[in-house]
N, C-alpha and C positions, 0 to 999 in steps of 0.2 A: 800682290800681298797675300792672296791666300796659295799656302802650299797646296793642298787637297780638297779637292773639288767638293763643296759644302753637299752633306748629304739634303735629302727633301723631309723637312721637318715640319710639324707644325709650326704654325706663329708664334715661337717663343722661343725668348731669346736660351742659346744652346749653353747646358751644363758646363761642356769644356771650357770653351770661351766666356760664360756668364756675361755675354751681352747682348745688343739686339745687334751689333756689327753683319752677325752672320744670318739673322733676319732680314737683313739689307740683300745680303748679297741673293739670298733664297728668294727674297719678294721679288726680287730683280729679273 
């Protein structure tokens, strides 16, 4: 599902996506 490899962000859900989807993936 994800084209590009989620960068390492803090815990919070990322501007682009505005959601926690990609805190998923990152807590992961």
């Amino acid at each position: 599902m994800r084209k590009t490899r989620a960068k390492k962000l803090p815990l919070a859900p990322d501007p682009k996506f505005n959601d926690t989807l990609v805190t998923r993936f990152v807590n992961n």
